[in-house]
N, C-alpha and C positions, 0 to 999 in steps of 0.2 A: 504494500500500500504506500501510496506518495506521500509524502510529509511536504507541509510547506514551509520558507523557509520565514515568515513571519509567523511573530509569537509575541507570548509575555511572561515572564513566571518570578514569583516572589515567595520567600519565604522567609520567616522569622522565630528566632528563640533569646527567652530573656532567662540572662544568666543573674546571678546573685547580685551584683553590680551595675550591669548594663544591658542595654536592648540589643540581638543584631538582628539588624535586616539587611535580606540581598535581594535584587532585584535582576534580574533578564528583559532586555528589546532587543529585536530583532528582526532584522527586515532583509531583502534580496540583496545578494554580492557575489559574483563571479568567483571568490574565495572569501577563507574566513578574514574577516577585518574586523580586530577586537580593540575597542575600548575600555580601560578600567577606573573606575575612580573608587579608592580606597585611602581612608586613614596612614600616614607615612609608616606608622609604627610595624606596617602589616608588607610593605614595598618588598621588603627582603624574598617575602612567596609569593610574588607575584608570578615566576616563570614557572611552579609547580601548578600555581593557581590558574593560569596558560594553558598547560596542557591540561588541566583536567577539562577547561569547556572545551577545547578544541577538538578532545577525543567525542562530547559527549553531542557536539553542536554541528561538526565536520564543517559548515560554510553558513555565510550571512553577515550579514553586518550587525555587529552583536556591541550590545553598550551594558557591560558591566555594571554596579552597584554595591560598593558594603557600607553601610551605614551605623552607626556606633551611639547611640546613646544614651548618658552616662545615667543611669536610675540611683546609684547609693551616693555612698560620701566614699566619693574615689578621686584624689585629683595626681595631675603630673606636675604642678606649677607648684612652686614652694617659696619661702620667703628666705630670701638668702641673709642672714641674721649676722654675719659679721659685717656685709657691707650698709644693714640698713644701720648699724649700731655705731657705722664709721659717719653715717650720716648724720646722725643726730647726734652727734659728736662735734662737728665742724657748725652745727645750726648754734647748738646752743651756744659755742665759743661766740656766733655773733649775735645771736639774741639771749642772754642769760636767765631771761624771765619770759621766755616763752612756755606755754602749756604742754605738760609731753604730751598728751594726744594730740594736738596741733602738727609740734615735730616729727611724730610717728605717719599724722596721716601725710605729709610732707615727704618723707623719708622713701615713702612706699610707691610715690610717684616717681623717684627718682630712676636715673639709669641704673639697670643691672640689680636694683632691689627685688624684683622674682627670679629665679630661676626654674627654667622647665628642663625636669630631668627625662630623659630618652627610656621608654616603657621598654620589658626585655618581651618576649614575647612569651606567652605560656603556652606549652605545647597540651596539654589538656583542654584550654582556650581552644586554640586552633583548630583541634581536631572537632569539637562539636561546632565550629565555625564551616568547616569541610562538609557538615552532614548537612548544616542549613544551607550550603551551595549546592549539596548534592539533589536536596528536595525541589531548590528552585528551579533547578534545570530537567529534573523527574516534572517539573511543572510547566517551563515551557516546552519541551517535546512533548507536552498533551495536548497542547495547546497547536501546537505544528502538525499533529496527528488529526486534529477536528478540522483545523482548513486545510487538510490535504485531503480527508473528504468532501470537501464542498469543492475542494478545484476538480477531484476525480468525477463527483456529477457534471460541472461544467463542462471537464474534456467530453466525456460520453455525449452532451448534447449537440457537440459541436461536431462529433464527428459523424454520429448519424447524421446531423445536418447537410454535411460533405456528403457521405456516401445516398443519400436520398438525392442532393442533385446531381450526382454523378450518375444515378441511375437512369435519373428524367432526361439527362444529356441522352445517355443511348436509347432511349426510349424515338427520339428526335434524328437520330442517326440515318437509318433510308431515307426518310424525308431529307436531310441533309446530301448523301449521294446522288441521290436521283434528281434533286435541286442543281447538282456538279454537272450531270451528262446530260439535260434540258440545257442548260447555258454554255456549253461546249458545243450542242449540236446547232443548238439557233446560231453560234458564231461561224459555224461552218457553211450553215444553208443561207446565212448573210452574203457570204463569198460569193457564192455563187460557183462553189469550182465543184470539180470531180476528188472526191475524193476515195482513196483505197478503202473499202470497209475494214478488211483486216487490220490493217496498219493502224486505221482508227482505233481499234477496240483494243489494238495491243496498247498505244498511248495513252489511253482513256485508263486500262487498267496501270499502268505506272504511276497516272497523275491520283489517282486516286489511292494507292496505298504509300502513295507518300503522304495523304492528306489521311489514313486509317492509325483510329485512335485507341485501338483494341491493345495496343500495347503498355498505352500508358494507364489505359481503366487496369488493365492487369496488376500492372506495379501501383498505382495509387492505390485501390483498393489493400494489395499486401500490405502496403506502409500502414494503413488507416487501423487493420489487423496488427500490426506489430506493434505499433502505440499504444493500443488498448491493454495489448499482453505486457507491455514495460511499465507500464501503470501498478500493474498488480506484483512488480516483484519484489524483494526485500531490500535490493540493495538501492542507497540515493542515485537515482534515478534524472534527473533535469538536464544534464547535458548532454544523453543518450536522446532523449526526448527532443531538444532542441532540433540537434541530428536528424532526427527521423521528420521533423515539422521542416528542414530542408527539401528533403528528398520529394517528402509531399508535393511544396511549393513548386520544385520544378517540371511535374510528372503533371497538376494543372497549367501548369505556365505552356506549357508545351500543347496541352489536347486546347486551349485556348487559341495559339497560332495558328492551330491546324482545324478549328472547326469552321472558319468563312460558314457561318450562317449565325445569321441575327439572335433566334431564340438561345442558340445552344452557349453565344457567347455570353449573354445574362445570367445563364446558370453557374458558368466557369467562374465571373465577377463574383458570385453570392459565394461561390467554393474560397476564392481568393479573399472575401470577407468573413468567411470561418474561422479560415488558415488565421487569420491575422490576431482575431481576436485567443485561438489558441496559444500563437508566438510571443505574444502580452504574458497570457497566464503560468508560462513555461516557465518565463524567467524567476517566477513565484517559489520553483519546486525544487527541494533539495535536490 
């Protein structure tokens, strides 16, 4: 079954301290093109954290999310206490009768009076940080799996649509030949000459199966069948499909140059507005 490669998937767990949330978008990309935005403290697993969507997402333009918010009394910024002690040190030398809490709230603005110390990472942290990644992404390939059935209804309508007017083409088909050797023969009785019957009929049948379209209904038809079968199979599938939405394109491109008759080439146009609208949705499919 097709997956597609738009999605969403979120997930979250609150640990004794803080909330995490991770989040998944994801939209069509030729390959995988991933974004991350993460707390700096977490940077160091970034390239673990890499592969794991990349195994789990193969392609798409994917925008990452960890989100971090603090629930206890947990901080990294601290009061760095010999420099704020150095400050209010130098205030009072020039205000002697200043209020300490004055000098303190004074001191605390000053440069260098917080410092934030660099969080180490907790590998127990981590690891249940791993499983909330791993749900969110169990969540957007559910999510990739529901609009890849609503694209696999679309392909089916679209290709019966194709194979129904390809049929009404051949339906139109005599009517089309015998339209060929009525206007080949009026051009000859125009003449007014003598012409060989033989030689005629031999001509008549050459221009005519170069104008016979029985080869490309052949091959259209098997592409129109092989697509429907690449649809249903396990592996990501979109660039095979792409593939075969060529081959298609040129097997109509073709019974199009070769039908010279009015109705048959209206049918070709609504085939080549199938095709098109198929070519759109392809690019959707992993």
């Amino acid at each position: 079954m097709i997956q597609s490669m738009t999605g969403f998937g979120k997930a979250s767990l609150q640990l004794p301290t803080k909330k995490i949330t991770v989040e998944l978008k994801s939209l069509n990309s030729k390959g995988l093109d991933l974004n991350t935005r993460m707390p700096s403290v977490y940077r160091e697993m970034e390239l673990g954290l890499r592969n794991q969507i990349a195994q789990s997402l193969e392609r798409g333009k994917v925008d990452f999310s960890l989100y971090i918010e603090v629930t206890g009394e947990e901080t990294s910024t601290k009061v760095n206490a010999p420099i704020v002690k150095a400050y209010i040190k130098q205030m009072r030398d020039i205000l002697p009768d200043a209020d300490n809490t004055e000098l303190m709230k004074m001191a605390v603005r000053m440069p260098d009076a917080l410092k934030t110390e660099r969080d180490e990472i907790d590998e127990n942290e981590w690891k249940q940080i791993q499983s909330v990644i791993d749900e969110a992404l169990t969540n957007i390939n559910s999510f990739r799996v529901s609009e890849g059935q609503s694209l696999e209804k679309e392909f089916k309508l679209r290709i019966d649509n194709i194979r129904s007017y390809m049929d009404q083409a051949l339906v139109l088909d005599p009517e089309r030949v015998q339209n060929i050797k009525d206007k080949l023969q009026t051009a000859i009785d125009e003449l007014k000459v003598n012409v060989d019957t033989n030689r005629f009929e031999q001509e008549l049948i050459y221009y005519l199966e170069k104008l016979d379209i029985t080869e490309e209904k052949v091959r259209l038809g098997n592409h129109l069948d092989y697509f429907m079968e690449t649809i249903k199979g396990t592996e990501a599938n979109g660039r095979k499909l792409g593939f075969i939405t060529q081959e298609m394109g040129r097997e109509i491109n073709t019974m199009g140059s070769k039908s010279n008759h009015a109705e048959m080439q209206k049918l070709v146009v609504q085939m080549k507005d199938e095709l098109e609208k198929i070519k759109e949705q392809v690019l959707n499919v992993l």
